[in-house]
RODO-2510 file (C-alpha; in nm, 4 decimals, decimal comma):
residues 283
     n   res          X          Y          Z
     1     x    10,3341    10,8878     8,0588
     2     x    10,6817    10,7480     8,0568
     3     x    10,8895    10,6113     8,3514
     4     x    11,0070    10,8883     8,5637
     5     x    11,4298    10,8344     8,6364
     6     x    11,6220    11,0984     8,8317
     7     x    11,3083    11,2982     8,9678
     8     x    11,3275    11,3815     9,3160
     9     x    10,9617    11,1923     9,4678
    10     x    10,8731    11,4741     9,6885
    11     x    10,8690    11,6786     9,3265
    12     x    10,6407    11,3870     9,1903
    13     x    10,4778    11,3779     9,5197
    14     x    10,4060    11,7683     9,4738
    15     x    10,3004    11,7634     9,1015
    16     x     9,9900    11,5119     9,2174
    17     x     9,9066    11,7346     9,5187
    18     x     9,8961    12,0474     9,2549
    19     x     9,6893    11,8370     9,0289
    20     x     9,4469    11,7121     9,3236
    21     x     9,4355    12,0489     9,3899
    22     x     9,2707    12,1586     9,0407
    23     x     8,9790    11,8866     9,0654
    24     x     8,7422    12,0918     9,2776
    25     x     8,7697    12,3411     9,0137
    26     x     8,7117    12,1253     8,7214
    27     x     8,4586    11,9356     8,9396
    28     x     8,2420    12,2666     8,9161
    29     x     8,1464    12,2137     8,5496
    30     x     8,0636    11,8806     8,6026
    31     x     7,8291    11,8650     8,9137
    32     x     7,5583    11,8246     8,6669
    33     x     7,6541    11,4265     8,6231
    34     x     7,6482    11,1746     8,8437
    35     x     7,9654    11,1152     9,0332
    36     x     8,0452    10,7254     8,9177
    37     x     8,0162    10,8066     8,5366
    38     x     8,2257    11,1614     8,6010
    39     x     8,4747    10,8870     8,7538
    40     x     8,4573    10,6530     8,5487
    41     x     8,4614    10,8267     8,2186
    42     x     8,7749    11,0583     8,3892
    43     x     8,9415    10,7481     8,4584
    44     x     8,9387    10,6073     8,1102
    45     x     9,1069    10,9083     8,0102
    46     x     9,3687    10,9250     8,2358
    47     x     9,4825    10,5444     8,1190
    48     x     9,5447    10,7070     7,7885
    49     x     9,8339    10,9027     7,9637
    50     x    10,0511    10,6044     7,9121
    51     x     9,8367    10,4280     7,5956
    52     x    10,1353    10,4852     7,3917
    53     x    10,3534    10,2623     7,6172
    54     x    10,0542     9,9405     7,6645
    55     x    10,3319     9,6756     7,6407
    56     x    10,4423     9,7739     7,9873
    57     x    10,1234     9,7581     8,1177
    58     x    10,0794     9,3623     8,2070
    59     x    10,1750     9,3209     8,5892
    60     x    10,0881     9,0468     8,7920
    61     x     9,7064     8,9913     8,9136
    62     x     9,7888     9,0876     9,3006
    63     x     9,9356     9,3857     9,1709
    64     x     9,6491     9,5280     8,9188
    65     x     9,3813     9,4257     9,2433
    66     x     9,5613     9,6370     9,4436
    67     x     9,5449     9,9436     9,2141
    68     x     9,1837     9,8281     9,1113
    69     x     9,0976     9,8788     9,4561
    70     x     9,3064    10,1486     9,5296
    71     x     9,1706    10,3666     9,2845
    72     x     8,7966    10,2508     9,2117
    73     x     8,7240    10,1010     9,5930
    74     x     8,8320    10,4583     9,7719
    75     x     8,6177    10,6245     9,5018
    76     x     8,3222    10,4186     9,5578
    77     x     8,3416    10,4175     9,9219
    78     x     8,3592    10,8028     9,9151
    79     x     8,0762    10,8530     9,7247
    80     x     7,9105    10,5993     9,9505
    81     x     8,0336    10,8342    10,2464
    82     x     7,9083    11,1364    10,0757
    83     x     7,5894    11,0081    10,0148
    84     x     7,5176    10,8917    10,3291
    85     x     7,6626    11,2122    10,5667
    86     x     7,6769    11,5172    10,5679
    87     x     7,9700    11,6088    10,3000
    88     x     8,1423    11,8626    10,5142
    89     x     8,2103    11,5721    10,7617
    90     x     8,2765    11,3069    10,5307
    91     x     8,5357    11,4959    10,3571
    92     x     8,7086    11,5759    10,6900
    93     x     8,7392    11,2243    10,7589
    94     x     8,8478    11,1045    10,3791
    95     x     9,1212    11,3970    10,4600
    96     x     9,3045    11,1100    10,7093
    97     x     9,4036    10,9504    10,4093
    98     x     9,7772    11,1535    10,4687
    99     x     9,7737    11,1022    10,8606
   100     x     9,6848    10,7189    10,8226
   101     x    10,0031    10,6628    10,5914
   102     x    10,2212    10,8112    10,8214
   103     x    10,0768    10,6161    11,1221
   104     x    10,0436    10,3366    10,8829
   105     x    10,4252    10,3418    10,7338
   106     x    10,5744    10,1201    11,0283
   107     x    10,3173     9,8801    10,9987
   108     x    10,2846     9,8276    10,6522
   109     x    10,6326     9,8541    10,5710
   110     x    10,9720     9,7287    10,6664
   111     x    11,2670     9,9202    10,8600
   112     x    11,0399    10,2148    10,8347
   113     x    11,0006    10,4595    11,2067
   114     x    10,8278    10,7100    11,3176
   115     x    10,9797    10,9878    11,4892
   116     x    10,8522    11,3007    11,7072
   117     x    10,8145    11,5162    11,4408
   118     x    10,6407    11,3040    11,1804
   119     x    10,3753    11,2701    11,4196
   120     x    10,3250    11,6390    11,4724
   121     x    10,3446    11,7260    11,1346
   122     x    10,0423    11,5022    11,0442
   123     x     9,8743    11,6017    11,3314
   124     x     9,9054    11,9655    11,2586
   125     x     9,8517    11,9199    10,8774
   126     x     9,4582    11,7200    10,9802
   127     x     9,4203    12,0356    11,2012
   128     x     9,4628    12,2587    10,9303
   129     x     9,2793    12,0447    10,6555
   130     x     8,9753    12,0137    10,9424
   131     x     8,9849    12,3714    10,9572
   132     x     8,9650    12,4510    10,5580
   133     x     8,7280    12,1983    10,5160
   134     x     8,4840    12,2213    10,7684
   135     x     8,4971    12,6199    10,7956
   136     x     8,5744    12,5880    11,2286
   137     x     8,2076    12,4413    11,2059
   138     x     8,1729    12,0991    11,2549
   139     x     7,9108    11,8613    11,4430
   140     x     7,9537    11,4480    11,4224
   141     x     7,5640    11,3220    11,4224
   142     x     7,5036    10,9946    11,5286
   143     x     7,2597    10,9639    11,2911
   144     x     7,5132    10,9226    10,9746
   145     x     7,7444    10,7176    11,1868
   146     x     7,7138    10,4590    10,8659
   147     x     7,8391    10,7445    10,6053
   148     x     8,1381    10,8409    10,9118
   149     x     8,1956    10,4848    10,8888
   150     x     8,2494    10,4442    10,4955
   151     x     8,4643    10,7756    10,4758
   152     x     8,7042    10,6987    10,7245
   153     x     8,7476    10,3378    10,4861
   154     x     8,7797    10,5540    10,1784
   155     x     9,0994    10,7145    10,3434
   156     x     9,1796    10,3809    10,5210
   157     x     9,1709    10,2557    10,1574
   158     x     9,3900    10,5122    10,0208
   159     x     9,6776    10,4919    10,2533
   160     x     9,6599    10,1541    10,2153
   161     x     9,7252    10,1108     9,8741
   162     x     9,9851    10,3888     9,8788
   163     x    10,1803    10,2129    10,1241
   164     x    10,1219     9,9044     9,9796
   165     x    10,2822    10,0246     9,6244
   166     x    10,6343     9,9785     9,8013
   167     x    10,5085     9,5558     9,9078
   168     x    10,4410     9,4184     9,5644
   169     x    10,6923     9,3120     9,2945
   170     x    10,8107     9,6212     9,0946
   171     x    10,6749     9,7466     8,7757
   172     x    10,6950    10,0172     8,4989
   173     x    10,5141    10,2873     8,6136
   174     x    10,3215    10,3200     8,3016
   175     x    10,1361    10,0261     8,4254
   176     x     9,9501    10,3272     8,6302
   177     x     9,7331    10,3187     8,3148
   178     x     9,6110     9,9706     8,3849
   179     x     9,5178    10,0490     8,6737
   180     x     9,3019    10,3345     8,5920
   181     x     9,1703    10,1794     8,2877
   182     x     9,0225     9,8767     8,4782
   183     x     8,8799    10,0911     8,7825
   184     x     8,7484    10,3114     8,5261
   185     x     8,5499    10,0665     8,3691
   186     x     8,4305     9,9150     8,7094
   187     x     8,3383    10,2620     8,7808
   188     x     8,1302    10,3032     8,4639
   189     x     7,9443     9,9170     8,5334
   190     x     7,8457    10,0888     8,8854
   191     x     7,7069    10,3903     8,7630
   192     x     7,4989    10,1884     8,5146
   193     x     7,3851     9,9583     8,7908
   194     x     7,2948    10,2338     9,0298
   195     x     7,3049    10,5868     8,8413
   196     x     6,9993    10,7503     8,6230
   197     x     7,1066    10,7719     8,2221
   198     x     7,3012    11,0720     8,1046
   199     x     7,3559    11,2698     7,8195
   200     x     7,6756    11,4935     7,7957
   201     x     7,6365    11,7976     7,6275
   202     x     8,0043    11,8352     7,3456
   203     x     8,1799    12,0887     7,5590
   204     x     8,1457    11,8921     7,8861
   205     x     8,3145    11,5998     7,7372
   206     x     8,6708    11,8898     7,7237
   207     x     8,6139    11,8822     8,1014
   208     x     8,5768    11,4954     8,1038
   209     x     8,8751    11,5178     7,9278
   210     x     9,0532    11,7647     8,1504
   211     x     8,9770    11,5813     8,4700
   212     x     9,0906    11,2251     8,3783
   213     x     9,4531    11,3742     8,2074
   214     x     9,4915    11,5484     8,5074
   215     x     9,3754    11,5140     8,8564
   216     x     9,2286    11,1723     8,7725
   217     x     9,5353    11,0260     8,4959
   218     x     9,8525    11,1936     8,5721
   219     x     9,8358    11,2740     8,9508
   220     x     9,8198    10,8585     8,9756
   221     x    10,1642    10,8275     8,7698
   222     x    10,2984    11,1025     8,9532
   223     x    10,1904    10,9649     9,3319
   224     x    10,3025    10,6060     9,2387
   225     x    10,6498    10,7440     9,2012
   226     x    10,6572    10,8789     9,5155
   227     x    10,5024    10,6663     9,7124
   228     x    10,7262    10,3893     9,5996
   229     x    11,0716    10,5764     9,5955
   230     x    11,0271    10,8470     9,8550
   231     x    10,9734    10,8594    10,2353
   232     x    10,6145    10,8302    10,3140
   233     x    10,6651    10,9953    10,6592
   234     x    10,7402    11,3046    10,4891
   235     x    10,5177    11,3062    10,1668
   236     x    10,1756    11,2380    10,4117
   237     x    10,2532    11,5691    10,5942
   238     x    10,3505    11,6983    10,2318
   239     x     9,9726    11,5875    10,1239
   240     x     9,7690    11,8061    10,3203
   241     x     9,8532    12,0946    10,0867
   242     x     9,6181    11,9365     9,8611
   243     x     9,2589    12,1195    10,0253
   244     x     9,4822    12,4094    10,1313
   245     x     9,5933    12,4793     9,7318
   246     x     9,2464    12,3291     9,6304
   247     x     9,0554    12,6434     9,8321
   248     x     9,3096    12,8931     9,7175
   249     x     9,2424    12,8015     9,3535
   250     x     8,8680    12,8298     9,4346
   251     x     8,9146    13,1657     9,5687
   252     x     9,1073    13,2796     9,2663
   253     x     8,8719    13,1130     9,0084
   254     x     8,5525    13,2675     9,1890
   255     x     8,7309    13,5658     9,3292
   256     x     8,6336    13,4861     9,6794
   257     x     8,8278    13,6803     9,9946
   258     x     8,9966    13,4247    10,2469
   259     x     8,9625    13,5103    10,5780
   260     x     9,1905    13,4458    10,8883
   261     x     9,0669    13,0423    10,9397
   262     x     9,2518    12,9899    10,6142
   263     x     9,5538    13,1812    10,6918
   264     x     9,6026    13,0318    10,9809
   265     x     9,5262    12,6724    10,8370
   266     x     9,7571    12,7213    10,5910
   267     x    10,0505    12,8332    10,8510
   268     x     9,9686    12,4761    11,0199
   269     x     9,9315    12,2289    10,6982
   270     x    10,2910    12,4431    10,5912
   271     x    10,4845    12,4251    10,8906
   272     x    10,3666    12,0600    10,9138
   273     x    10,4967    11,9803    10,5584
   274     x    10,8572    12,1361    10,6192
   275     x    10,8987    11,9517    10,9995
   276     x    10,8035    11,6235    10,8212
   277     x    11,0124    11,6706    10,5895
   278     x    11,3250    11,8499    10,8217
   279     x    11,2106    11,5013    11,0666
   280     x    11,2851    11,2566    10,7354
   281     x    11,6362    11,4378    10,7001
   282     x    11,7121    11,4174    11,0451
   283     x    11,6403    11,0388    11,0552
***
């Protein structure tokens, strides 16, 4: 994938949400396999969306940790999460990832505010995500307080390095495919560390495929572009449309109804996008 000039972020920002939308989907014919190799292997594939372009791939070694752990650390500490709670909960709390980096944008980064709004917006966006996700059902056990623990640092993780993209020297954003080359691979030594053996049947390697171009190659270009040339205030509260468009695709690839909880979760996570966004313009 080549740089990205004249492209408004929030449209970048968008075109990742959209894609991040489509994994739960694609995840479906692949729930067979263990979740490390699924990453890793989808990983590998989306560093071939900029393989054409590998000379603008070297970038200092501060800069490919940071997307090493970006990408590969919040995956591994989610799965961590997941195994060890309950994965309704654990997935609400890996959904702060777009709250912490608007909390996180005046700490992280310089001459960067919050106002009123921004605040609201997030808020009402994890309102509407809890609500999706967790179906108005949800119970915190003490018990998995260890698997609470390691999905709240998956989204810590993630709004870190988002942030973070914006702190570091610039580079091409093709360099993206470093980055998902290397985690890809770390992924891949982890699942052979700690994952049974596996043997992928020829049509499941098109949804390997599928996954790592998309939701786990391109959505990475796409949200480093953003995150480094648009307002993070706004794009966090843009964010939570990810589960929102994630269960509507659901619904229309297994023809499931959606009742009121989802209507009215999607009337907070929207209104919550457009005041972050209306807050942004305002400041």
């Amino acid at each position: 994938m080549s740089p990205i000039p004249n492209v408004s972020p929030l449209l970048t920002a968008l075109g990742a949400i959209f894609l991040w939308s489509s994994l739960a989907v694609l995840s479906v014919f692949l729930k067979a396999y263990p979740p490390l190799f699924v990453t890793g292997v989808a990983l590998c594939f989306g560093s071939l969306c900029s393989v054409h372009a590998m000379r603008r791939w070297p970038v200092p070694p501060l800069t490919l940790l940071l997307g090493v752990v970006g990408l590969a650390g919040y995956h591994a500490a989610l799965f961590v999460a997941f195994r060890k709670a309950p994965a309704v909960e654990a997935n609400l709390l890996n959904y702060l990832w777009p709250t912490l980096i608007v909390l996180l944008s005046p700490v992280l980064l310089k001459g960067v505010r919050l106002r009123g709004g921004h605040v609201v917006a997030a808020l009402g966006g994890l309102v509407g995500a809890g609500l999706i996700v967790s179906g108005g059902r949800l119970g915190l056990d003490a018990r998995y307080l260890a698997g609470y623990l390691w999905a709240a640092g998956a989204a810590l993780t993630f709004a870190s390095y988002s942030l973070l993209l914006r702190r570091v020297p610039p580079f091409a954003n093709d360099a993206v495919g470093l980055f998902c080359l290397v985690s890809g691979l770390v992924c891949l030594a982890a699942h052979g560390l700690w994952e049974p053996e596996v043997s992928v049947r020829t049509i499941d390697w098109l949804w390997l495929a599928l996954l790592g171009l998309g939701p786990m190659g391109a959505s990475f270009f796409l949200w480093n572009h953003a995150m480094r040339h648009g307002d993070p205030r706004a794009i966090g509260a843009l964010a939570y449309l990810t589960p929102l468009l994630s269960t509507l695709l659901l619904a229309l690839w297994g023809g499931a109804s959606l009742g009121p909880l989802t209507v009215l979760a999607g009337v907070l996570i929207v209104g919550g996008a457009v005041l972050g966004n209306l807050s942004g313009r305002r400041a």
